[in-house]
C-alpha positions in Angstrom: -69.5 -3.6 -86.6 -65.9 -2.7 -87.3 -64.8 0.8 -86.3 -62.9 3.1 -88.9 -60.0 4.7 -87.5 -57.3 7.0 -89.4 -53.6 8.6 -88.4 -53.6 12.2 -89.2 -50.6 13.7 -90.6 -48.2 10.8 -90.5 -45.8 12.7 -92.7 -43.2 10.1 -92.5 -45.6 6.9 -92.7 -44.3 5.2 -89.1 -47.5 5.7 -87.5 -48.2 1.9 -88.4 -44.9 0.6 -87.7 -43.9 2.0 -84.5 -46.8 0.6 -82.8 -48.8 -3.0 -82.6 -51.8 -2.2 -83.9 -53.2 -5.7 -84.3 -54.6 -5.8 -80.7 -57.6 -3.8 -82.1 -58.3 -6.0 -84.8 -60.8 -6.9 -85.8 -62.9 -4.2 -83.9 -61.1 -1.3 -85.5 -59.8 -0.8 -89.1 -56.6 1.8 -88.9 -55.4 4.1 -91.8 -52.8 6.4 -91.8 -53.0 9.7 -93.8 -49.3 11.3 -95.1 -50.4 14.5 -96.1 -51.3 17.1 -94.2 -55.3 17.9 -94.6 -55.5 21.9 -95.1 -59.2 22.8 -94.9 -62.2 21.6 -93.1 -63.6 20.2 -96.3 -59.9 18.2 -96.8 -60.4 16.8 -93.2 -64.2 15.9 -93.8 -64.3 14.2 -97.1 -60.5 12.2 -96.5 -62.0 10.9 -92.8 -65.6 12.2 -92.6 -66.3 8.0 -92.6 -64.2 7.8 -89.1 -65.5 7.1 -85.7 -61.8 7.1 -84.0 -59.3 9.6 -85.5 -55.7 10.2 -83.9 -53.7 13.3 -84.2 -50.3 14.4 -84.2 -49.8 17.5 -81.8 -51.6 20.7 -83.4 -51.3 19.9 -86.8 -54.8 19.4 -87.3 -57.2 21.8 -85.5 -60.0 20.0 -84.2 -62.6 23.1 -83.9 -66.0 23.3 -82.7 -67.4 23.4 -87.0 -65.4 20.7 -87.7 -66.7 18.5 -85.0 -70.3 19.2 -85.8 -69.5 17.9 -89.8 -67.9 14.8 -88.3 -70.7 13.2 -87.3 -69.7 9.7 -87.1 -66.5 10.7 -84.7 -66.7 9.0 -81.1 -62.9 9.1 -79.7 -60.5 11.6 -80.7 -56.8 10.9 -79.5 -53.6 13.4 -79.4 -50.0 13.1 -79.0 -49.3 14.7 -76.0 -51.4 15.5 -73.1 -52.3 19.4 -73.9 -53.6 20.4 -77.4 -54.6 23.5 -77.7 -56.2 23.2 -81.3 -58.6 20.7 -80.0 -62.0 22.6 -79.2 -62.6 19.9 -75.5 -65.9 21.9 -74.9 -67.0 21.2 -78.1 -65.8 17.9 -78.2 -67.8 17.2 -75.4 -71.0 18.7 -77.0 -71.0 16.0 -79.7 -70.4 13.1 -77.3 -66.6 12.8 -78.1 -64.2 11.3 -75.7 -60.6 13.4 -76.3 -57.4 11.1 -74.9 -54.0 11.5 -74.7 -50.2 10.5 -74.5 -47.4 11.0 -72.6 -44.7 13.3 -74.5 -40.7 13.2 -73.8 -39.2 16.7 -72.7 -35.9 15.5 -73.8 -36.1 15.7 -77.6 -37.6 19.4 -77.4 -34.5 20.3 -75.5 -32.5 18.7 -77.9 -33.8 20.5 -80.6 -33.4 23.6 -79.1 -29.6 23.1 -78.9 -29.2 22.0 -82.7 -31.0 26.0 -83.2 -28.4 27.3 -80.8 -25.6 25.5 -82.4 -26.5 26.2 -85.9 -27.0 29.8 -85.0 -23.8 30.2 -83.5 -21.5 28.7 -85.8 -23.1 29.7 -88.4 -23.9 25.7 -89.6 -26.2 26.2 -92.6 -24.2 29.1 -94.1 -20.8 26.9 -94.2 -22.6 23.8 -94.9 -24.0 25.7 -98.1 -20.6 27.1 -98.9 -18.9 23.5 -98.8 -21.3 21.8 -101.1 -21.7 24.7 -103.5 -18.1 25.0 -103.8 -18.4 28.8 -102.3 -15.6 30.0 -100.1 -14.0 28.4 -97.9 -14.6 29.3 -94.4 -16.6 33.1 -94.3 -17.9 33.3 -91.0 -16.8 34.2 -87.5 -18.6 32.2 -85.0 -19.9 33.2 -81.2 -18.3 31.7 -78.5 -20.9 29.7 -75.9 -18.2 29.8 -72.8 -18.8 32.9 -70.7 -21.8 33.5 -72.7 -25.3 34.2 -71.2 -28.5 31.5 -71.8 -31.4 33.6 -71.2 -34.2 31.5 -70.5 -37.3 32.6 -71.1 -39.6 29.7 -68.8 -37.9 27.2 -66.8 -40.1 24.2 -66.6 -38.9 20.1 -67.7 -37.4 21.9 -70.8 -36.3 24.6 -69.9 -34.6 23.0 -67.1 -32.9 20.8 -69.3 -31.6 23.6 -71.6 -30.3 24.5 -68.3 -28.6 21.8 -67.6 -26.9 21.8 -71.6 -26.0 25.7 -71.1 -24.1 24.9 -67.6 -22.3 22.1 -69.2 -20.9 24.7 -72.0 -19.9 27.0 -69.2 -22.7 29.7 -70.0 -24.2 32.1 -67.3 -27.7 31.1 -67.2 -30.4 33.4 -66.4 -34.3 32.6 -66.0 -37.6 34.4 -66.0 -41.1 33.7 -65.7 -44.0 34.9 -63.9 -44.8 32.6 -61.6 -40.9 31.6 -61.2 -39.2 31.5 -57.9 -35.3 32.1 -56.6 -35.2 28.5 -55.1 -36.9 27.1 -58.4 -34.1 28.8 -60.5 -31.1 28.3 -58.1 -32.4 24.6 -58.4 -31.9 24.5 -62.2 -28.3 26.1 -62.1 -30.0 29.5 -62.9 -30.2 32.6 -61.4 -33.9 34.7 -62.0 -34.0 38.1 -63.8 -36.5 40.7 -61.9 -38.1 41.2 -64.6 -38.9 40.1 -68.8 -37.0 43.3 -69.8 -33.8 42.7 -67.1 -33.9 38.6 -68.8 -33.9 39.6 -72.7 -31.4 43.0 -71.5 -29.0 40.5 -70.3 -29.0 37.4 -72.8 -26.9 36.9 -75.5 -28.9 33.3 -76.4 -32.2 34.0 -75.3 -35.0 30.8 -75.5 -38.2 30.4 -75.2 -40.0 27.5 -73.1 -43.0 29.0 -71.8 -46.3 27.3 -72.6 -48.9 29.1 -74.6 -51.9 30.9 -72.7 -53.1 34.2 -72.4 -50.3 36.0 -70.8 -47.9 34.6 -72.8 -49.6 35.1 -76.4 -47.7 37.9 -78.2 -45.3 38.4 -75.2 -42.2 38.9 -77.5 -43.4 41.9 -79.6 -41.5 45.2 -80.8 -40.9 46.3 -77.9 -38.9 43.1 -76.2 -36.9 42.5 -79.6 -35.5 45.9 -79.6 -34.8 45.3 -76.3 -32.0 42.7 -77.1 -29.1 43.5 -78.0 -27.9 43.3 -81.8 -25.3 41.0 -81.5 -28.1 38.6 -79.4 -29.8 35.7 -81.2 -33.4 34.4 -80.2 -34.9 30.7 -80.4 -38.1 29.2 -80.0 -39.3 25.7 -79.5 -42.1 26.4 -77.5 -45.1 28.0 -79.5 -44.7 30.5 -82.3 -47.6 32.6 -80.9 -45.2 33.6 -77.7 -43.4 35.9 -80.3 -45.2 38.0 -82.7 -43.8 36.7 -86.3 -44.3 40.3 -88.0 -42.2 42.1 -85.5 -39.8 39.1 -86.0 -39.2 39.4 -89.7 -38.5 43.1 -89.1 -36.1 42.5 -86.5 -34.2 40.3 -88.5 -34.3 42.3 -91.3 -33.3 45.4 -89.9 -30.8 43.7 -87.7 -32.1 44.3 -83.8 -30.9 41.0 -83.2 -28.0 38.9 -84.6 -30.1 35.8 -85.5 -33.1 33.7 -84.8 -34.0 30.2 -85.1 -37.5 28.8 -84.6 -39.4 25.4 -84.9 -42.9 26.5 -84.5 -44.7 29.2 -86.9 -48.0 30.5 -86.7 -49.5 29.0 -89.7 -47.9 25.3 -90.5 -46.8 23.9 -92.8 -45.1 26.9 -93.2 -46.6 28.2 -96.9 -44.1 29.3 -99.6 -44.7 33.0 -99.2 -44.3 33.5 -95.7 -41.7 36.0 -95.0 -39.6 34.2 -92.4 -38.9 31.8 -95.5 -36.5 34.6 -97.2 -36.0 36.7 -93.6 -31.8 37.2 -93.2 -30.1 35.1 -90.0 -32.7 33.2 -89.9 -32.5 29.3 -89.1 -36.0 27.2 -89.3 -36.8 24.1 -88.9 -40.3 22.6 -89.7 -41.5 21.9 -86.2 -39.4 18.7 -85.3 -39.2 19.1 -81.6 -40.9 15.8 -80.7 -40.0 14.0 -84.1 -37.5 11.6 -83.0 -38.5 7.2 -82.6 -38.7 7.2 -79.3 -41.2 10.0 -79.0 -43.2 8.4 -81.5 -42.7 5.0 -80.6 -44.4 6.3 -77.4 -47.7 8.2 -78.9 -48.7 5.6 -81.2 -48.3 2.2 -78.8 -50.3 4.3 -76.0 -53.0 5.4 -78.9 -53.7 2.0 -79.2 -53.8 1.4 -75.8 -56.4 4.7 -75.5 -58.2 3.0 -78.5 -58.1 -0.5 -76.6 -59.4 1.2 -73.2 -62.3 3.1 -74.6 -63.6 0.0 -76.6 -63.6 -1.5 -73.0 -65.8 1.0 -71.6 -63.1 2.0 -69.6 -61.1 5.4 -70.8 -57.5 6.5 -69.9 -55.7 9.8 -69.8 -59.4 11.5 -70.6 -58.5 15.4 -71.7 -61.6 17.5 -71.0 -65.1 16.4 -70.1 -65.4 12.7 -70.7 -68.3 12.6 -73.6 
């Protein structure tokens, strides 16, 4: 019998070409889908046929009512080896095995840069000007040197945001909960007492923390008016961290200088959303991990999860093995 298995959300169609897929031939028949699948009903009538389905981050949620219509789905494998619209309990329920992948922390911090960058020279307003024919040079950019990277979570990539921000000469500061003095003096950073001291302080302030329940909705009305207006804020971590509404007023009503993000609350990001027309603000449709080698990486070891688990023998298992 010959196992149907399809790519979620392979918006640029690699999925097939990055990876040797042949191995599982002819026990496995792959597809790749290039459009993103909206609804539960999308999901179940495009791959409703699929015992094996892999999925690119959180594009997709995988939720406990969509695993009860898939009824033919046995192995379920992410990018990455957290996932936090996968419903694992669930999962488990309906006898499905959830794998992962290993995930760079380099392109993230990359990213993150290219928002700081853009904010601070003001990239997409000139770049606009020069091919429109506008004027010619209307900005005043911020200077990085002598500046302060607030750094809000200072794990792989925050470290390495770190590491960028000493290397421009900037003052870095760094706060977390659970963060220590010797783990910040280790990164080149110096830790704030407290959330308020950190976004007080930062004229670039970032967030790297990951999502749970004390960090859901940690950057609210109250922290944003706590910047300073001439302070921008960037996240490339999870959009959940900071409350979007509270962001589109304090771009509008100028708390802060700027703000640049690559994760949103619903994505893709629809048409209406405000943060589409919001003032100073620089988005980016969640590229973080999009680069070759990232997902060079996640397809050649979702054919190796693939490979193990038609060999009775399962690797990088996320949750209760099914």
């Amino acid at each position: 019998m010959t196992l149907r298995c399809a790519v979620l959300d392979d918006y640029q169609d690699v999925a097939l070409l990055l990876a040797d897929w042949s191995p599982l031939a002819p026990s496995v028949d792959v597809r790749s889908l290039n459009r993103h699948l909206a609804t539960e009903d999308e999901v179940v009538e495009a791959v409703g046929d699929c015992e094996i389905l892999v999925v690119m981050r959180e594009r997709t949620p995988v939720t406990a009512s969509l695993l009860a219509r898939l009824s033919r789905l046995r192995l379920l494998v992410t990018s990455g080896m957290r996932n936090a619209s996968i419903d694992l309990d669930a999962a488990a329920r309906h006898g499905v095995t959830v794998c992962g992948t290993s995930s760079g922390s380099a392109p993230p911090a990359e990213l993150t840069w290219a928002l700081i960058l853009g904010l601070a020279r003001r990239v997409v307003t000139e770049n606009t000007a020069l091919r429109e024919g506008g004027p010619w040079q209307s900005t005043v950019g911020t200077d990085l040197r002598g500046s302060t990277l607030a750094l809000l979570g200072l794990g792989r990539i925050g470290a390495q945001v770190a590491g960028v921000g000493r290397a421009f000469g900037m003052e870095v500061t760094a706060w977390s909960p659970n963060l220590t003095d010797e783990r910040a003096a280790a990164c080149g950073a110096v830790r704030a007492g407290s959330l308020e001291e950190l976004l007080a302080g930062g004229d670039f302030v970032s967030v790297h923390l990951q999502l749970g329940e004390r960090s859901r909705g940690l950057i609210g009305v109250p922290e944003l008016r706590l910047m300073r207006p001439d302070a921008y804020l960037v996240n490339t971590s999870r959009a959940a961290i900071v409350d979007q509404a509270a962001l589109v007023t304090a771009l509008r009503e100028g708390w802060i200088a700027g703000a640049g993000a690559d994760v949103f609350d619903e994505e893709p990001l629809p048409a209406s959303h405000p943060l589409r027309s919001a003032p100073r603000f620089l988005g980016l449709p969640h590229l973080g991990y999009v680069t070759r080698d990232n997902y060079t990486g996640y397809y050649r070891q979702a054919v190796e999860d693939i490979a193990a688990y038609l060999e009775g023998s399962p690797v990088r298992l996320l949750g209760v093995r099914a």
